[in-house]
C-alpha angles and dihedrals in degrees: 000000000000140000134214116239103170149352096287089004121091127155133214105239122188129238091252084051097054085051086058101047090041089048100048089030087103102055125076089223145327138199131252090235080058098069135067119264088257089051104049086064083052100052090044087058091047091054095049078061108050099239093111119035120228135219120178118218127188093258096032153315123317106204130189141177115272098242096207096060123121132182121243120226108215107194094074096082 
């Protein structure tokens, strides 16, 4: 599946990735000493690509949900 990042930008997610974001989409924000020690590698990968934003904090990593994301059908090609 992919997910549009931008206007021209869009960037292949896993199923296991879709999960996540479907599963933290609800929440502002949350904390990586909030996850689970598979989902903090996930949200790593999430943030490389721009799908979860990253803030850095002296005891660990805020993430939120990119707000302009938007999911790609594929089928309309």
């Amino acid at each position: 599946m992919y997910i549009k990042i931008a206007s021209r930008a869009r960037v292949y997610v896993t199923v296991e990735q879709v999960n996540f974001i479907n599963k933290y989409s609800q929440r502002e924000s949350f904390r990586n000493t909030d996850l689970e020690a598979t989902e903090i590698n996930t949200a790593k990968i999430l943030a490389d690509k721009s799908v979860l934003v990253r803030k850095k904090l002296d005891d660990g990593v805020q993430y939120a949900l990119n707000r302009y994301i938007k999911f790609v059908d594929e089928s309309k090609k």
